[in-house]
Each structure stands twice: as C-alpha cells, then as structure tokens.
N, C-alpha and C positions, 0 to 999 in steps of 0.2 A: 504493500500500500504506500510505503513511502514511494517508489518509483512513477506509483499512477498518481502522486498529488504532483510530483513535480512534471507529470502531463501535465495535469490538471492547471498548473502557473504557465506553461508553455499556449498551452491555449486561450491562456486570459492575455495575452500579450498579445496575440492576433486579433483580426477586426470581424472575423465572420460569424455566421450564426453557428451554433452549437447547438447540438441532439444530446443528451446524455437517455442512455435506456439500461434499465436494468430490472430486477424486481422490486416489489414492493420491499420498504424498510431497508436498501442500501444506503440512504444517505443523498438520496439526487437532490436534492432540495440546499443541502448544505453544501454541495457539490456548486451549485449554481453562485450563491453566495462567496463563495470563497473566486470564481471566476472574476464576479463582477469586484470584487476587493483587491483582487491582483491586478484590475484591467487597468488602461488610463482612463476610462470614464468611474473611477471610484469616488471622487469628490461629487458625482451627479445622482442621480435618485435610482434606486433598483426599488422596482413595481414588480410585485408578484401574483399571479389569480392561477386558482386551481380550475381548470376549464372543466371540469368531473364536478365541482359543486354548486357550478352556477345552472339554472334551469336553463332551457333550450334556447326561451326566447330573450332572456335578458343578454346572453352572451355578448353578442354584436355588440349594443348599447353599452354595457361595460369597457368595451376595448375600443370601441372607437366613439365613445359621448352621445349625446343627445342634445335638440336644441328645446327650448322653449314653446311647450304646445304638440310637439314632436307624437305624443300619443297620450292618453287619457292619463292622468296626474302626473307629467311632468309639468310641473309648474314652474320651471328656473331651467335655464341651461344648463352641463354638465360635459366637462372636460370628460374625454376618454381614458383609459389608463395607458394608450399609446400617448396622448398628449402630457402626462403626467411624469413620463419617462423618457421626455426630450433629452437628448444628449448623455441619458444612462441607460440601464439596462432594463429588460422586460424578461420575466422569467414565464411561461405558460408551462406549468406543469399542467401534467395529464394531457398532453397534446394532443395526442390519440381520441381524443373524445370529442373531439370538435365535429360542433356539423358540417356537412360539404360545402353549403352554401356560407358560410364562416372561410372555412379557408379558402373559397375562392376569393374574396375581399383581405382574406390574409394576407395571402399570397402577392396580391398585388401593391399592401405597402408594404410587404420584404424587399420587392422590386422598388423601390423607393417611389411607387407613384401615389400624389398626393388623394387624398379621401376626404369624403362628406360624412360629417355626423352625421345621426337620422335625423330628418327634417331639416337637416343646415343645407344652405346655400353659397355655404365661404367654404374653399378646398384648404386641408389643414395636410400640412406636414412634418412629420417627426422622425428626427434623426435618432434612431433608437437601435442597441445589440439586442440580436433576440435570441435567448437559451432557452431551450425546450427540453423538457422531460418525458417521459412514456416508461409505463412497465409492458407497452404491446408489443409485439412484436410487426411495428409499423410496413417491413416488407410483406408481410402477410395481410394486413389489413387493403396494402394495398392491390394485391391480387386480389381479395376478394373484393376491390371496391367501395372499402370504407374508408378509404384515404386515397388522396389526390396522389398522384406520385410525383407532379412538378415541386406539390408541395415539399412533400419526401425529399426529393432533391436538393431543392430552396434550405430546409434546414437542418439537413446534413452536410454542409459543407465538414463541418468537425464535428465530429463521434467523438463519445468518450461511452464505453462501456462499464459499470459499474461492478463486478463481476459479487455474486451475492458469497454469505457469511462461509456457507459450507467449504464453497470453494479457496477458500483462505483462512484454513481453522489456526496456523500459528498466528493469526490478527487477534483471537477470541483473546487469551491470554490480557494480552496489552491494553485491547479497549476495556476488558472487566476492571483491569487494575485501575484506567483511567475514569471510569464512572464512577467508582469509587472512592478516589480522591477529589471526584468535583462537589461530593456531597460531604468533605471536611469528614474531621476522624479520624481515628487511626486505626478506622479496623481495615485486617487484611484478609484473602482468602488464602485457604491453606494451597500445599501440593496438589493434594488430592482432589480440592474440590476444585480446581483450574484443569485439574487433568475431564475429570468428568464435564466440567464449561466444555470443554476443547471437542469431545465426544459426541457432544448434541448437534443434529443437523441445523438448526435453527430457521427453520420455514421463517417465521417474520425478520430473519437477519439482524442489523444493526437495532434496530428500534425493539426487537423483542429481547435483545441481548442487556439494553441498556434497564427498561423493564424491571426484567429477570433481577440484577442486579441490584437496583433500585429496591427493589420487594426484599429480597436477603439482606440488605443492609438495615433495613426498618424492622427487620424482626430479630436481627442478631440481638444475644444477650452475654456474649463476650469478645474482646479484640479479635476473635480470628473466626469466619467462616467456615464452616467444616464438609464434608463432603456430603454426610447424613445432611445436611440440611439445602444443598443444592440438587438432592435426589428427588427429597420432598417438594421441593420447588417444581421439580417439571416430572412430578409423578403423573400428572393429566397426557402426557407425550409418551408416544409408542413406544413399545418397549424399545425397538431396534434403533433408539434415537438416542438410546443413553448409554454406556458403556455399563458393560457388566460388571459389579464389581465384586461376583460370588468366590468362589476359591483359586483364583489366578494364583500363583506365587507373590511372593511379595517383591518382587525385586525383576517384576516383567517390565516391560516398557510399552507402551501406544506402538511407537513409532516399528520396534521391531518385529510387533504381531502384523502390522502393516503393510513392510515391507514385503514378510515373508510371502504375504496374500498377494500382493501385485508379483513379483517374483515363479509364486506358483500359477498363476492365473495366464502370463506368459509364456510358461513351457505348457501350459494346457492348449494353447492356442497358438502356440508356433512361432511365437514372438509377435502375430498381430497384435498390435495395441488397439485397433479400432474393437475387436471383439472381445480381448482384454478387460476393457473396461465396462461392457455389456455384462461382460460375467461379473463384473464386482462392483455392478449397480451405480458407476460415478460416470462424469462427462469424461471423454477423450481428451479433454482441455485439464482434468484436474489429474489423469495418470498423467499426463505429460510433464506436470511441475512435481508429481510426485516424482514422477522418475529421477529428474532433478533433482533433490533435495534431497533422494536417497543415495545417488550417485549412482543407481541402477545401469544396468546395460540398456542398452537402445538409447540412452537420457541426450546423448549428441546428435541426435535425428529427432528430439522432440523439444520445438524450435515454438522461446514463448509466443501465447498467443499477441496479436496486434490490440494496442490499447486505443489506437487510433487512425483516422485515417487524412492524409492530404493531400487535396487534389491540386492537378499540378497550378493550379493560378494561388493555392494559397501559400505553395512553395517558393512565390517570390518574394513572401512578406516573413518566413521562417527566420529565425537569430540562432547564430551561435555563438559561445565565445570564444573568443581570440585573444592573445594577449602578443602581440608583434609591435614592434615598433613605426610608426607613421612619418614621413615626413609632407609636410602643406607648405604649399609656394601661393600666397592671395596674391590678388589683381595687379596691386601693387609693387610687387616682387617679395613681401615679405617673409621669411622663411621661419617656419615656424614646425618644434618636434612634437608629438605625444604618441597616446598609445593607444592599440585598438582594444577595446573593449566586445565589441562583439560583430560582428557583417553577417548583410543580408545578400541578393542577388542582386537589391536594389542600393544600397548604401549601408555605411558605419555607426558605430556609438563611437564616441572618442572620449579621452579622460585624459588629467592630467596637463591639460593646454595652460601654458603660461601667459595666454593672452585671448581676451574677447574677440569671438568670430561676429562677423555683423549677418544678419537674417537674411537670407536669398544669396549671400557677395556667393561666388563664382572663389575656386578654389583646385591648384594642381597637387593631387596626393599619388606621392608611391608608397609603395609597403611591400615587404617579405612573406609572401603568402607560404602556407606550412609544408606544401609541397613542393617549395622551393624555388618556384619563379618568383620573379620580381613585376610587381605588377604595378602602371603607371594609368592613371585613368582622369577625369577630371571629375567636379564634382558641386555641390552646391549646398547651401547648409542650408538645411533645414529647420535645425531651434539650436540655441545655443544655450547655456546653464551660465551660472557667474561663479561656480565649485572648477572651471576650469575642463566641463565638459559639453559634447557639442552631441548634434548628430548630421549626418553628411548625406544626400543620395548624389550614385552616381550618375553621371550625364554623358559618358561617352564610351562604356566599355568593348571593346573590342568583342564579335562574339566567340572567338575562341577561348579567351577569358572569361568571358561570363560563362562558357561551358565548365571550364573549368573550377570556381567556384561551387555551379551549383552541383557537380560532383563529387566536390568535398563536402556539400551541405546537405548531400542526399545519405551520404554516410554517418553523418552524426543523426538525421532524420532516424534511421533504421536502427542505430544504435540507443538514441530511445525508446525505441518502441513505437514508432509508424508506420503504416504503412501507405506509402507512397506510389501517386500515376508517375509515371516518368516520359509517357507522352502527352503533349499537346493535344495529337487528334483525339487524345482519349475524352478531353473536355465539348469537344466539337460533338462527337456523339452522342455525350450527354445533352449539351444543348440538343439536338436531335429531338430527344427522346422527350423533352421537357414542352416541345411545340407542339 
C-alpha cells in the first residue's frame, strides 16, 4: 500500500480525470481526498455527492443548479455543485449509478462545453478535476448498456484500482495497530489476536476492519487484546473466514501452512498458476504476490499487477526526478547554473537558481541527460518561485531527443507501476470508438 499511495501522489500531480474502482469499504473516498490534497488545485474547494443517494430526479439539479421558478418550489436560484467547485475538485462517487440521460450532459462539461442550469438562460462554465469512484465493474455495465462508454473513456483517462483487504492481508496488521492508536490509549493487541485479524477475509475490507477494531477496543477490560476476544468479535462470520485455532502446534506459523498449500496446489496442477489458484479459492492476482513474498518458484514470471494506466497524451505531462546539473543562457546573454529537479517530455522543475527568472522570458538550457547525451534545447519559463526555483517548458526539442527522453520516462512509468500506450495511433482509435 505504501507503493499504491505514492501512485496515488503521482496522479494528483496530473490534470486528468480519474476512475478509482474497487469494492465496497476500500477506502475510494479517502483515496479521492488525498488526490485533491496532493493536487495544485488544493487551496480550491473539493465538492463531493454520492450519485447512489440522490433520487433520480434531483440529480441533474444538484450538479448542475437550478434557476428561479425552474420547477415547482424552487423559489431562489441555486449554484450547481459543478459551479461550487470552480477551479477544484468534484468527486462523484458511485458513478456507476448515474442515469444515461445525466451522463450524457456529463459528458459534455468533461469536454469542457459550457451548460445551462435548469430553466437558466446564461451558459455557465466550470473549470473543474473530476475523480470518480465505482464499486461496478463499469466495463461490464457498459456492454450491457448501463453506461455510456464515451463516458467510460472520458473518465478513465487515470485508473487507480483499489485492490480490497483480502488481497493485502500483511496491511491488516498495521491499519488494526493504526485505528487503534487514533482512538488514544494504550491498549494493544496481542500476537495472536493480529494473527487471527490477518486470517479473516474481510468482505466489508477497510471500513469493516476499522469497525471491528473500534468495537474491541470499547469492550476491552485490560491493556492488551486477546485473541478469545477477537474470535468473539467475528463469531457471526463463516467458519472458513477465521483461522482455526484448535490443536495446531504451538510454534506453527500462517505463512508456512500457506506456503506449503500454494506449493502443493502447483505440482497438482503442473505448475499452472491460472488453475492453481482455482484450486485454492484466491484471484490469480493474489498467488502471484504470494508467490513473491514466499520467494516461490515461478515468483519471476508472476509480474505485479498494473496499479494504473497512461495513455499516451497523459505521458506528456508524467514527472520524474532528476537531479543533473542545468546550465541557462537568458535573452540577455546571462548565464546562469542550477539543478534539475525533475522533467517532463514537455519541460523542467528547476531549484536552487541564484537568481529571479522573469515569466514567459525565453531561455537557452543544456543539461546531462542520464543516459549520457548532452542535450541542448531552448525553452520558456513558465512560473518562477522567489526559494530560487523555477519551472521551464520546452520550445524547440529536436525529435530524436524528445524520443529519447520519453524512453527514459516510459521506464521509470513501468517501474512504478503503469501501464502504458506507447503508440499515438492507439489514442486515435480510441477517439474512434468514442464518436
């Protein structure tokens, strides 16, 4: 989970709209939150509506206002909650749930064309990110029809998949410890009853987890948790959701009854792991990081899953960093050193300038790219700080150069965890698909 938050900052740093899907009680809500906190529209307002709570007909009005008269007791005008979330963020959870006839006027201020309240007469426009949530499996709804797929397209530009509790039971551990120190105290749970947390599949995932916790800590009647008392907790759940803890040995371990079972579950099946993990009731996604983490055979053929995805137009706004040395030649002839901070396909972060860049001036920069060429470009500044840092786009790169770049930037892309189009025409088609 630490690797999918620092997605999760990676994507609040881009401009496009974001899907986050997962189940119910992963956390998409504060997933959203956390975007718009990382983004640069954080000093502006994040507006949120559960589109699942509002009745069919109020929807529209909610999102996009109402004017005065508009229909029977509106008596006053009434800003939308796009208009409320000018220049920050709109979160629509439950996106899945919208009417068709909703997201087709969605749709069209994602394309940034301006809209009428109901009954208005004045076209209004709102510069607004939109992060949308779903526990649907919104490919599916749109073969059946219950979803537009422009739309689909529209606001999947960034995925982020939420992946639920089961499949990340070394998470259980750290978030019990951590709900438990938000409620002050000093009680802790023991071994055992961590081991038994770790054992539960946890259908409601994060939210039922915290719960759970919540409940044992309000009934506790000494500093430590026991495991008797987290059994009792989720004695209402299947038996096969809580670890046995009748005559084991004392001195067995989870992990190596575990192992063994994916291990034997392998030579039953010939080292398939697709049918593998059929025989031992889990996704092909979670033997795969099993296999990892046990250090299992096949574990270098079981390649983690993608946390995200970029298409190739949002690969031209991607950052990484860098730390090379810069030199700038301004208009003037002035020469001036610092250091790259991080490049895009389109321009730098710069730091450490010992002198104020002016906004828009025109500016010649070379630098030592990692792979060894020396790359000379020109460039134009974009904003400049008074800490001595700037940012640069460039204005003239060569494109064997900019090839260049964006092949070291498609390598750090994969190396967190994206996955990436690598052609153009692949956007073309999509467009295609979206008319």
């Amino acid at each position: 989970m630490r690797k999918f938050m620092g997605m999760v900052e990676r994507v609040a740093k881009h401009s496009g709209t974001v899907l986050i899907f997962g189940e119910t009680g992963t956390g998409k809500e504060r997933i959203a939150h956390m975007i718009h906190e990382h983004s640069s529209r954080t000093v502006k307002p994040l507006v949120d509506i559960n589109c699942a709570a509002l009745p069919e007909h109020l929807v529209e009005s909610e999102l996009f206002g109402y004017e005065k008269g508009a229909f029977s007791g509106a008596d006053t005008a009434k800003p939308g909650l796009f208009e409320l979330a000018h220049l920050g963020t709109i979160f629509l959870d439950e996106i899945g749930e919208l009417d068709l006839k909703v997201q087709v006027k969605l749709l069209r201020v994602l394309d940034g064309a301006p809209y009428y309240r109901l009954g208005g007469h004045r076209k209004i426009t709102a510069d607004v990110r939109v992060v949308a949530a779903t526990n649907r499996n919104l490919k599916e709804e749109v073969n059946a029809g219950r979803f537009r797929k422009d739309l689909y397209h529209r606001l999947s530009q960034l995925e982020l998949y939420v992946p639920p509790l089961r499949e990340r039971p070394e998470d259980v551990a750290a978030l019990a410890q951590h709900f438990l120190s938000e409620m002050g105290g000093e009680i802790k749970l023991s071994p055992e009853a961590l081991r038994m947390l770790e054992g539960y599949s946890w259908p409601g995932n994060v939210r039922e987890l915290r719960n759970t916790v919540n409940k044992l800590a309000m009934s506790a009647t000494g500093p430590e948790i026991n495991a008797a008392s987290v059994r009792s907790q989720l004695s209402n759940s299947k038996p096969d959701r809580v670890l046995a803890s009748g005559n084991l040995p004392s001195d067995i371990r989870l992990e190596g009854l575990e192992a063994q079972a994916i291990e034997r579950a392998l030579e039953n099946t010939g080292g398939h792991r697709g049918n593998a993990a059929e025989q031992l009731g889990i996704s092909r996604r979670t033997l795969s990081r099993k296999l990892r983490l046990y250090g299992l055979a096949g574990a270098r053929n079981a390649a983690p899953a993608a946390l995200g995805l970029l298409s190739f137009k949002e690969q031209q706004d991607f950052r990484a960093e860098i730390k090379v040395p810069v030199s700038l030649k301004t208009a003037d002839g002035q020469e001036l050193t610092c250091i790259a901070a991080n490049i895009s396909a389109r321009g730098m972060g710069l730091e450490n300038l010992d002198a104020l860049l002016d906004y828009q001036s025109t500016l010649g920069v070379r630098f030592q790219f990692p792979e060894g060429a020396t790359i000379e470009a020109s460039a134009r500044v974009a904003w400049a700080g008074t800490k001595g840092r700037a940012g640069i786009n460039f204005t003239d790169l060569a494109p064997a150069v900019e090839e260049e770049i964006m092949r070291w930037l498609r390598t750090k892309m994969v190396e967190e965890g994206w996955t990436v189009q690598t052609k153009p025409e692949d956007e073309a088609a999509l467009a295609a698909t979206q008319k």
